[in-house]
C-alpha positions as CSV (number, residue, x, y, z in Angstrom):
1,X,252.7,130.2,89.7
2,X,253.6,126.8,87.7
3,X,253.2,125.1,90.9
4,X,249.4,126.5,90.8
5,X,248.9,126.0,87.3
6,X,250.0,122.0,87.4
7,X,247.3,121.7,90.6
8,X,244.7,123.5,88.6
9,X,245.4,120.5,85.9
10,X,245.9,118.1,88.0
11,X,242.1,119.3,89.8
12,X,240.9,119.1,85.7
13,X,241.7,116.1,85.5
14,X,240.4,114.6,88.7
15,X,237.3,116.5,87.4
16,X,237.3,114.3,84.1
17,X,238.2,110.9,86.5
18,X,235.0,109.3,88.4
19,X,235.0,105.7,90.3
20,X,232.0,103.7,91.0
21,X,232.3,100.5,93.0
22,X,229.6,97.8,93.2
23,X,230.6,96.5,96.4
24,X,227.8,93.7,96.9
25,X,225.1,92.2,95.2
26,X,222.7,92.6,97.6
27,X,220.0,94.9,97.1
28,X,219.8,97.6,99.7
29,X,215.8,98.2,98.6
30,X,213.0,97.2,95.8
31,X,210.7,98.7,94.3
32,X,207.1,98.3,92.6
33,X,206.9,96.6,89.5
34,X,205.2,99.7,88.4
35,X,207.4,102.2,90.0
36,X,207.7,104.9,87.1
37,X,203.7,105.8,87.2
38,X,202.0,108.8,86.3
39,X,198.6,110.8,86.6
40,X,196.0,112.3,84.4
41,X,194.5,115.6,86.1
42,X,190.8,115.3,87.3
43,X,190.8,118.9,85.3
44,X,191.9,117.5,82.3
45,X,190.2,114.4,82.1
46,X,186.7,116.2,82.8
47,X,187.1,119.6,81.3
48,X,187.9,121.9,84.4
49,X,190.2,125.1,84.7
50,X,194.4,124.0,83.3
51,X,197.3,125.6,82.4
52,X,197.8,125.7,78.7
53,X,196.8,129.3,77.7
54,X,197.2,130.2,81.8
55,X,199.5,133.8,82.8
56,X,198.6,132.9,86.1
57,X,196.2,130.9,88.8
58,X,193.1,131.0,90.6
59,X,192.8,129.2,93.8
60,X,195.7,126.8,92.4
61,X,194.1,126.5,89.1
62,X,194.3,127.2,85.9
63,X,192.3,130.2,84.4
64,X,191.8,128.6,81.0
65,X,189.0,126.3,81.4
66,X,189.7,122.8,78.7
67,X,187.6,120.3,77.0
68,X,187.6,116.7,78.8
69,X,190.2,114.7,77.4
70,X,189.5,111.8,74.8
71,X,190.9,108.7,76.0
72,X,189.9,106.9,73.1
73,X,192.5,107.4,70.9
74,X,194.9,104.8,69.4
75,X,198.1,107.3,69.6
76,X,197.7,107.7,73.0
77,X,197.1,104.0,74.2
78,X,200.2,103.5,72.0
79,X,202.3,105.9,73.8
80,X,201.1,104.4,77.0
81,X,201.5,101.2,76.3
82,X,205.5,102.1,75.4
83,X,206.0,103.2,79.0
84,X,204.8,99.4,80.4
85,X,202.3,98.7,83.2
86,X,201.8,101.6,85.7
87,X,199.8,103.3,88.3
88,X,197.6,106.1,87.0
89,X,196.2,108.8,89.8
90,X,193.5,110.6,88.6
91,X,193.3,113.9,91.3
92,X,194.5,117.2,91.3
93,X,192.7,120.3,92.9
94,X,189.3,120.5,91.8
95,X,189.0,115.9,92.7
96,X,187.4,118.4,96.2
97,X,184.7,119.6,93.5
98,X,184.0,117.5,91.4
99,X,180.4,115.9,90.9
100,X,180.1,112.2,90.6
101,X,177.1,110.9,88.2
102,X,176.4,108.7,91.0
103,X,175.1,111.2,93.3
104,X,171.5,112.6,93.5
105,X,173.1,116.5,93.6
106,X,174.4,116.4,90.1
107,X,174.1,119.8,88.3
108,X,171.7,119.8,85.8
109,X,172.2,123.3,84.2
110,X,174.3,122.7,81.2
111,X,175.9,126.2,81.3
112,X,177.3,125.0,84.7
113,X,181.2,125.6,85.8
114,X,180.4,122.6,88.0
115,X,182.7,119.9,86.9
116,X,181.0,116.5,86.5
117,X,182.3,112.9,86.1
118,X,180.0,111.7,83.6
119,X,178.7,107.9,83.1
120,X,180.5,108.0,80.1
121,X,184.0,109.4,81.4
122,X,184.0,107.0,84.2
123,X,183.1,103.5,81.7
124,X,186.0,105.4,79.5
125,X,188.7,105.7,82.1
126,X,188.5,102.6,83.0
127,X,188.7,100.7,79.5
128,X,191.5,102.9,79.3
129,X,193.0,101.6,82.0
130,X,192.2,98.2,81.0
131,X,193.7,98.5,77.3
132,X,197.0,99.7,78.6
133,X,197.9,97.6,81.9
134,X,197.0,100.5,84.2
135,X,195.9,100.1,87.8
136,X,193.5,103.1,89.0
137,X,194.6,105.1,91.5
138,X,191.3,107.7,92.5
139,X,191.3,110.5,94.6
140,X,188.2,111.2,96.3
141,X,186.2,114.2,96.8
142,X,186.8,115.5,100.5
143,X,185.1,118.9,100.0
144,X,184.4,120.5,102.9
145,X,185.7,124.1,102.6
146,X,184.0,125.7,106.1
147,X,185.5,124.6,109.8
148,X,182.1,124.0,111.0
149,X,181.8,120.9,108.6
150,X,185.2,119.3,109.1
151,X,185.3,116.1,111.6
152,X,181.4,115.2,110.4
153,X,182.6,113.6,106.3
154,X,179.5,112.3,104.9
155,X,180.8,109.0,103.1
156,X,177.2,108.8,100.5
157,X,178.7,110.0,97.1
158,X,181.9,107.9,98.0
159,X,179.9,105.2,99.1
160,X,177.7,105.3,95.6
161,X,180.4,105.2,93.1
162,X,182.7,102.5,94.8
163,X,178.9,100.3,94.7
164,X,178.6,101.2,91.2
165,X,181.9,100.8,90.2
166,X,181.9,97.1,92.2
167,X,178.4,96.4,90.4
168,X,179.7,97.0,87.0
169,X,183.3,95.6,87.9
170,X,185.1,98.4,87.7
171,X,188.4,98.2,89.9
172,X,190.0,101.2,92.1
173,X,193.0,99.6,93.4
174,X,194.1,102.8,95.2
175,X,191.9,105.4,97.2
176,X,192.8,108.5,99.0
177,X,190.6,111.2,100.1
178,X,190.8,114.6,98.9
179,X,193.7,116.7,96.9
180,X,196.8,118.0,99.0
181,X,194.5,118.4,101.9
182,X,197.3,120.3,103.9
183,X,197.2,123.1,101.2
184,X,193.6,124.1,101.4
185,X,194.5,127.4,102.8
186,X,196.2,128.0,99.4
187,X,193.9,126.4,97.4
188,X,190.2,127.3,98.9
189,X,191.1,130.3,101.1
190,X,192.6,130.1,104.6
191,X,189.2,129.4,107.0
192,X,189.0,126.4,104.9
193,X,192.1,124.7,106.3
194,X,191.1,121.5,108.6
195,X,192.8,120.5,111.3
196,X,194.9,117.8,111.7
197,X,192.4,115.9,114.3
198,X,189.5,116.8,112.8
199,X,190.8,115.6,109.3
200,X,191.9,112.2,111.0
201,X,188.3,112.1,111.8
202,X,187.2,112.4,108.7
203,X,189.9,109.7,107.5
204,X,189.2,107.5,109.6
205,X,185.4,107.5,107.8
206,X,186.9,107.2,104.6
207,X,189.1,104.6,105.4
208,X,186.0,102.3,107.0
209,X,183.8,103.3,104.0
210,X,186.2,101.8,101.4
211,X,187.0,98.8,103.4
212,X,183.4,98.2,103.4
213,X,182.6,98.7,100.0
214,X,185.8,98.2,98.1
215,X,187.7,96.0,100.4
216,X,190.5,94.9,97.8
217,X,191.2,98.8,97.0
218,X,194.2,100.0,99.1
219,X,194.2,103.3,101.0
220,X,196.8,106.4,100.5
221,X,197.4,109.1,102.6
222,X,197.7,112.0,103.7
223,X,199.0,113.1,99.9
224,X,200.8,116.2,102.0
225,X,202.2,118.5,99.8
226,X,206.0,119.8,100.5
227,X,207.4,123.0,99.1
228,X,210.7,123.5,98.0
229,X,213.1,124.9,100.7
230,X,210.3,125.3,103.3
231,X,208.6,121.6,103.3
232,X,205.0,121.8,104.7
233,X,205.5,125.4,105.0
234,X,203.3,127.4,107.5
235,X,203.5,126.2,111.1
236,X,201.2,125.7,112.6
237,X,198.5,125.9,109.7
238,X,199.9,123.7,107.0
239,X,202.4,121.4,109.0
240,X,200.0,118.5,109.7
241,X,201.3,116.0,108.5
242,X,202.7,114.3,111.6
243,X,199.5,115.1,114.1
244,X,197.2,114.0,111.6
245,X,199.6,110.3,111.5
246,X,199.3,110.8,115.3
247,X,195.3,110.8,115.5
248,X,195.0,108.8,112.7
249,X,193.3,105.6,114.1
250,X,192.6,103.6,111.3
251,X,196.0,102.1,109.1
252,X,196.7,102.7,105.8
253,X,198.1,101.2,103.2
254,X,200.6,103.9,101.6
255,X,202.1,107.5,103.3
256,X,202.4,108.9,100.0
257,X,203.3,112.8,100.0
258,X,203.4,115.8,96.9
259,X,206.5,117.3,95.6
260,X,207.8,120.0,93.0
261,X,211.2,120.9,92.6
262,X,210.3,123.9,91.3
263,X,207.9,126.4,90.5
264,X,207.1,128.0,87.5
265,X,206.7,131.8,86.6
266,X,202.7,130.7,87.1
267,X,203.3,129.9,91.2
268,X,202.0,132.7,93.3
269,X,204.3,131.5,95.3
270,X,207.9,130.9,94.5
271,X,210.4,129.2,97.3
272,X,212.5,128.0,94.1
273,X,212.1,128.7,90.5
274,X,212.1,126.9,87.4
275,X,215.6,127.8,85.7
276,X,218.0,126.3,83.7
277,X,220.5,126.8,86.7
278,X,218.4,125.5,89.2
279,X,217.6,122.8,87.9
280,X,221.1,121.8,86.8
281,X,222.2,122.6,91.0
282,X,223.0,119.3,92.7
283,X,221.9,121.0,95.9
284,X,218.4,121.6,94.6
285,X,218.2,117.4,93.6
286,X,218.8,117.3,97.5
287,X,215.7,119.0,99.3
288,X,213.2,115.6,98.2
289,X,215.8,113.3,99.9
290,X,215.2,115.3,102.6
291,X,211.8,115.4,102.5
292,X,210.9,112.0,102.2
293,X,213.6,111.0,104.9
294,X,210.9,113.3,107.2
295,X,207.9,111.1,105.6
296,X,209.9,107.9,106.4
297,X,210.1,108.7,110.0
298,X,206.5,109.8,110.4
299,X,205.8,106.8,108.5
300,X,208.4,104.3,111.0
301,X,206.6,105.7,114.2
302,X,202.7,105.7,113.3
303,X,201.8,103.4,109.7
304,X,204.9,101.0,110.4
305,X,203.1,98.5,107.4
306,X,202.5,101.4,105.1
307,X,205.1,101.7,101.6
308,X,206.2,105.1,101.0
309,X,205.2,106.2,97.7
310,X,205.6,110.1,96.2
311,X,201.9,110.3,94.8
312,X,202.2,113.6,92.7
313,X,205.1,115.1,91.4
314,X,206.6,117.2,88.5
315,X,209.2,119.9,87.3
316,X,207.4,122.8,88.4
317,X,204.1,123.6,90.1
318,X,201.3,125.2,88.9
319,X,201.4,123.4,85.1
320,X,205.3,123.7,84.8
321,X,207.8,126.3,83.2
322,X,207.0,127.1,79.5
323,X,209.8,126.0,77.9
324,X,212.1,124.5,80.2
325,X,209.9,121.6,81.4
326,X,208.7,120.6,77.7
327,X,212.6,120.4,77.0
328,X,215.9,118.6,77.5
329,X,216.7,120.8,80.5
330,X,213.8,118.6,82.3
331,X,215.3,115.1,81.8
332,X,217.6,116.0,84.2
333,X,216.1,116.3,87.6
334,X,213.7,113.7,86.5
335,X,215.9,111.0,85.9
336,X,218.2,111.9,89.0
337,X,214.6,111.9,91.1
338,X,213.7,108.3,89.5
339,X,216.9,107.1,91.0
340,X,216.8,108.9,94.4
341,X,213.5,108.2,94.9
342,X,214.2,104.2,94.0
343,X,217.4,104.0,96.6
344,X,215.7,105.9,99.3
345,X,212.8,103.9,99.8
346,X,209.5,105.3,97.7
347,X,208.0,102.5,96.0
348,X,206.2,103.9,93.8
349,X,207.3,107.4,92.2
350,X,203.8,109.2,90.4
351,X,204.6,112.0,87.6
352,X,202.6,114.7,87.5
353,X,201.3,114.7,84.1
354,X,200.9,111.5,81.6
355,X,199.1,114.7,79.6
356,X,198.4,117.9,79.4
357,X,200.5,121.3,80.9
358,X,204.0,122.0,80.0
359,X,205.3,119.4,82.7
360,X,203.8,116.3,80.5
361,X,205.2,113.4,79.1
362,X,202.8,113.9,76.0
363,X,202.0,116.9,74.5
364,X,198.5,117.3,74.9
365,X,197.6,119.5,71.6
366,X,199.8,117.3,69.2
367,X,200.1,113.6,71.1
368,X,204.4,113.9,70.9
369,X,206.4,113.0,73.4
370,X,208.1,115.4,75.5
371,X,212.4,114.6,76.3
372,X,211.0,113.3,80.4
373,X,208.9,110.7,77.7
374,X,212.1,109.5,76.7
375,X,213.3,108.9,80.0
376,X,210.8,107.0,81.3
377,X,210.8,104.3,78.2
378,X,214.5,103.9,78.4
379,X,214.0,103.5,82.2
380,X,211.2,100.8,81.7
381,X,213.3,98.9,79.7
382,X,216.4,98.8,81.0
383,X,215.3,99.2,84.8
384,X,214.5,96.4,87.4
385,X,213.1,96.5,91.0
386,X,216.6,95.4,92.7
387,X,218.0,98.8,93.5
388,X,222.3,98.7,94.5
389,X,224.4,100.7,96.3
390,X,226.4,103.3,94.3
391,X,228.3,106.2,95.1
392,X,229.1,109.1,93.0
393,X,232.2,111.6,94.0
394,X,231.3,114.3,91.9
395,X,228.0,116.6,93.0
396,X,227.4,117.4,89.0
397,X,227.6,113.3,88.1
398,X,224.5,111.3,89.9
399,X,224.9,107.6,89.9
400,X,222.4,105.3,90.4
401,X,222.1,101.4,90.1
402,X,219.6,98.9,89.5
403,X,218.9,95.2,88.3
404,X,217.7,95.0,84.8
405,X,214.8,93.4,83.8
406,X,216.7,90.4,82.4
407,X,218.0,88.3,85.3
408,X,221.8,88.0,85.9
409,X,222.2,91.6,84.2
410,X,222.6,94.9,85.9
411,X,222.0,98.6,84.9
412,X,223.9,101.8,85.7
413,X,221.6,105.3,85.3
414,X,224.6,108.1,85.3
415,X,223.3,111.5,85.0
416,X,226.0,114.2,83.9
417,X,224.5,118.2,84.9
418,X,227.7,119.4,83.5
419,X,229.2,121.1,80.5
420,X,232.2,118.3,80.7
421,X,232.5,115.3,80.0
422,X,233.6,112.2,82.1
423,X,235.5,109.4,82.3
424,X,234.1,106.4,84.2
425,X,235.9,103.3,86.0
426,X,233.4,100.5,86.6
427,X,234.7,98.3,89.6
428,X,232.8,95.1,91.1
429,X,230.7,95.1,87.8
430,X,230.6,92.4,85.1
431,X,231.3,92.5,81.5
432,X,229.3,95.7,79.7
433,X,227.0,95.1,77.4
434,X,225.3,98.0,76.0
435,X,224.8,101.9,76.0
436,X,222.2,103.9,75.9
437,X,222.8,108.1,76.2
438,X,220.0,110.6,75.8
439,X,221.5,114.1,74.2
440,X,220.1,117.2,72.6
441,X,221.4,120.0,70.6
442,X,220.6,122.3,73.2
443,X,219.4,122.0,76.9
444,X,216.4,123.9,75.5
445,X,215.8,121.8,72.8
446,X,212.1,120.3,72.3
447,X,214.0,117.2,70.3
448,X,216.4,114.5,72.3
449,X,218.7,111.3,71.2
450,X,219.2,108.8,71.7
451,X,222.4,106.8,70.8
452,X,222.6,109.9,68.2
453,X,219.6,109.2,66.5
454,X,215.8,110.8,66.9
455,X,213.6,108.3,68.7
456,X,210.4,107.9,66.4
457,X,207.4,105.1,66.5
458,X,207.5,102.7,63.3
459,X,204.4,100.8,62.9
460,X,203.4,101.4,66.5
461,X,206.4,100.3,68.4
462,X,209.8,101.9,69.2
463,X,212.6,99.4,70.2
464,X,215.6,99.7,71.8
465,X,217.5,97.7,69.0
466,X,216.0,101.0,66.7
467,X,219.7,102.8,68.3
468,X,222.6,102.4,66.7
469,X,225.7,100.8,69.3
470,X,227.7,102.6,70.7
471,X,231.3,101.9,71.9
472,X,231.9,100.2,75.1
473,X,234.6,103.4,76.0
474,X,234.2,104.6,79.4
475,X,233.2,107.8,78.3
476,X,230.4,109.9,79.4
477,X,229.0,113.1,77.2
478,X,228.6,116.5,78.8
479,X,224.8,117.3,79.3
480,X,224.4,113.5,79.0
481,X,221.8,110.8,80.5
482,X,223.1,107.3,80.4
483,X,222.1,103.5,80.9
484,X,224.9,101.4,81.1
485,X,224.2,97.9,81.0
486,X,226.5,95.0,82.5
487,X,226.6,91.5,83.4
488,X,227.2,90.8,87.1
């Protein structure tokens, strides 16, 4: 009995203990200058069916249908601006419906449900883009929903936009052709669902028409999107991924894939769901390693020049989990998936939403910042493309190291899921230099800190010398995100 009772505090204190080594300087990976990117929903930005207001889906939708998004407003183009230059996507399910004011079939019935890109939208998205350092990534409309039609893509309304938008000198600097085009049983009903040779077909089209007509854009594909657990899902219907790479003829730019850790109580469909439990699990950080490890392989054997990039991802499908992914909770999986992603190879990582559902970075109705907001500025700041290798030994403490943006100056991202708090010896590593921790009242709360202290924009601009210092201890909080900066 004593002999138990000293190993269970002996095991309490190995608990407490954690070692990282820097063992070498040289990078094992990059990434993207714009790495830590993010989307705006086609439904959003045009006025289609979202979440907010949503019980449930239809046809992967929401069932409240919005008003298009203003993207002339200085609060916004502040809070972008804050995060530093980025990709933004515009897609999402109904990109396969939209009209394009370009094209002679545009509805003319005002009391339409068609959704429209208007002149107006199209000018406004991209001074948008322009005022805030963001490079256009555009999904186009695919939209063929019968078998019959599939293999025979008609390139006119793509070829009509990319002319105007060259014209006017507009730039797309990333195209891909239609939304998760490997979930179109879900989505449009299960005839719909192309084939994998027949959609390579069609690619192959696409690819030609935009080198045509856009030839500095760069071409993503397939946009394949992995469930929790069960990956592409339905053999042989939804697993296409690899013979579509197979027949694919033409090469492309970026294998970018779609992933959700979870899904919320929205999901038809729930393989994992959005809990405070779950998403505090190491082992359910580890299925998108997985995932993308498939990608890389597919990506190795048939688009050998192609970057890996994750083009859609957030906490929870179907608009995220009402009051878990608007909250602390989320900052977790997000800032472990930032520094996965980063080590593993994707170059680019794209969050699912800048705006709008519960999974955004801004609150759509009010223009706050969510806690993932948060996140992401701290990672912009202190985060550089250099990625090092790092090992953590304890599941519920992920690790994760980087260059910082100012040369000779490295930064540690440690990421503790656990109601504890650590003690952490830094070996190989230079002098440290500053700490930065995100914590909340609450993993529920709607409110982080930083440092202690409320983050909060004065006169436009939040700075990271707005955070009190903190000690150079080795300690780490329970429930805690940290940047540790160092000299190496």
């Amino acid at each position: 009995m004593f002999y138990s009772r000293l190993q269970r505090q002996h095991n309490i204190r190995q608990n407490k203990l954690l070692v990282v080594n820097l063992n070498s300087t040289t990078p094992v990976t990059t990434i993207d200058p714009r790495y830590l990117s993010f989307s705006i929903d086609i439904s959003v930005l045009a006025g289609g069916f979202w979440w907010e207001g949503s019980k449930g889906t239809q046809r992967g939708l929401g069932t409240q249908r919005v008003n298009p998004l203003n993207l002339q407003q200085e609060k916004l183009d502040l809070l972008v601006q804050a995060l530093g230059p980025a990709y933004i996507r515009v897609g999402g399910s109904e990109a396969d419906k939209v009209h394009y004011f370009t094209s002679a079939s545009v509805p003319t019935n005002n009391n339409s449900d068609a959704l429209t890109i208007t002149k107006d939208m199209w000018h406004q998205l991209h001074d948008f883009c322009q005022r805030n350092s963001l490079a256009l990534m555009f999904t186009m409309k695919y939209g063929l929903f019968e078998r019959r039609q599939q293999g025979t893509w008609q390139s006119t309304e793509v070829k009509d936009l990319l002319e105007y938008s060259h014209v006017h000198g507009q730039s797309i600097h990333i195209c891909e052709l239609g939304n998760e085009l490997n979930a179109y049983w879900a989505f449009h009903g299960l005839t719909s669902q192309p084939s994998a040779k027949n959609l390579a077909k069609d690619y192959d089209a696409f690819i030609r028409c935009v080198r045509l007509y856009s030839p500095n854009s760069k071409i993503a594909g397939p946009g394949s999107a992995f469930w929790p657990r069960i990956g592409e899902a339905i053999k042989p219907l939804s697993n296409i991924s690899a013979p579509f790479l197979d027949n694919l003829e033409e090469p492309l730019d970026i294998v970018d894939w779609h992933y959700y850790p979870f899904q919320s109580s929205r999901s038809p469909v729930k393989t994992r769901s959005a809990t405070i439990k779950n998403i505090l699990s190491p082992s359910s950080l580890m299925d998108y390693e997985k995932y993308s490890r498939q990608l890389e392989k597919l990506r190795d054997q048939y688009q050998p020049n192609a970057q890996l990039w994750t083009g859609e991802t957030g906490s929870a499908q179907c608009g995220g989990q009402a009051k878990l992914s608007d909250r602390f909770v989320s900052c977790f999986w997000w800032a472990d998936q930032l520094g996965r992603g980063a080590k593993i190879g994707q170059k680019v990582m794209i969050r699912q939403s800048l705006i709008g559902g519960d999974y955004a970075l801004i609150n759509r109705q009010t223009l706050k910042p969510n806690p993932d907001y948060w996140v992401s500025w701290l990672w912009g700041k202190l985060i550089g493309e250099l990625v090092f290798d790092v090992q953590s030994n304890d599941p519920f403490v992920q690790i994760y190291c980087h260059s910082a943006k100012k040369e000779g100056k490295c930064t540690l991202l440690i990421i503790n899921m656990s109601a504890n708090p650590k003690i952490l010896h830094c070996n190989g590593f230079g002098s440290k230099k500053k700490r930065f921790e995100i914590t909340a009242d609450s993993l529920t709360s709607k409110k982080i800190r930083i440092n202690g202290v409320k983050p909060k924009f004065r006169n436009g601009k939040v700075k990271l010398s707005d955070f009190p210092k903190l000690s150079k201890l080795n300690l780490i909080s329970p429930y805690s995100i940290n940047f540790w900066c160092f000299t190496v």
